[in-house]
N, C-alpha and C positions, 0 to 999 in steps of 0.2 A: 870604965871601958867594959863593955859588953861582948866575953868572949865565946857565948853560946848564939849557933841557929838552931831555931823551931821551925821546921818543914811543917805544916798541917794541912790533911788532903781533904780535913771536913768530912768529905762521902766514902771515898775508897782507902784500902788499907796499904799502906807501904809496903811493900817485899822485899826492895833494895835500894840502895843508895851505893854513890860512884863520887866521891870527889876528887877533879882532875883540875890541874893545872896548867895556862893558856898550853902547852906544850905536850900537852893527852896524856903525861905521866899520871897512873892512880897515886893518889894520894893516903886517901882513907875510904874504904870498902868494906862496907855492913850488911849484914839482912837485917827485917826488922818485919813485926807484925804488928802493925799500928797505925793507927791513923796519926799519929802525932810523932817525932821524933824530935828529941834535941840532942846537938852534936856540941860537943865541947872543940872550939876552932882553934884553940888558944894557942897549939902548936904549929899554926899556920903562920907563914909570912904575912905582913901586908901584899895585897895585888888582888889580880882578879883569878876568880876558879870556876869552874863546872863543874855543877850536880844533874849528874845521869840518876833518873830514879827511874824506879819500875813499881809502879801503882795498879793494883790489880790487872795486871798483865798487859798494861800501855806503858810506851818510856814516853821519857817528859826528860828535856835537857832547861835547866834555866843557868844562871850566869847570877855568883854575886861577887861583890868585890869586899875583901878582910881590910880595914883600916890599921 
């Protein structure tokens, strides 16, 4: 079972990451200077969450779900 995500923006550098769960509690909240991040989820429930990221000064909400 695979308990890490890799975010990769390819072009622009990450700044921040938000992970919230369906109920907008933060979860886990990082900066980062990277084009690439891996998070270790492992202490996540199963269910669905949101990553609020801030990529060179645009957010981006996407949605994934922890098995």
């Amino acid at each position: 079972m695979n308990h890490r995500l890799l975010i990769d923006s390819k072009t622009s550098e990450i700044e921040a990451i938000e992970i919230c769960d369906v109920y907008g509690r933060s979860i886990v909240k990082m900066e980062s200077h990277s084009k690439n991040v891996e998070l270790d989820v492992s202490n996540l429930n199963s269910g669905v969450y949101w990553i609020h990221m801030n990529i060179s000064g645009d957010n981006s909400t996407q949605r994934f779900v922890k098995k």
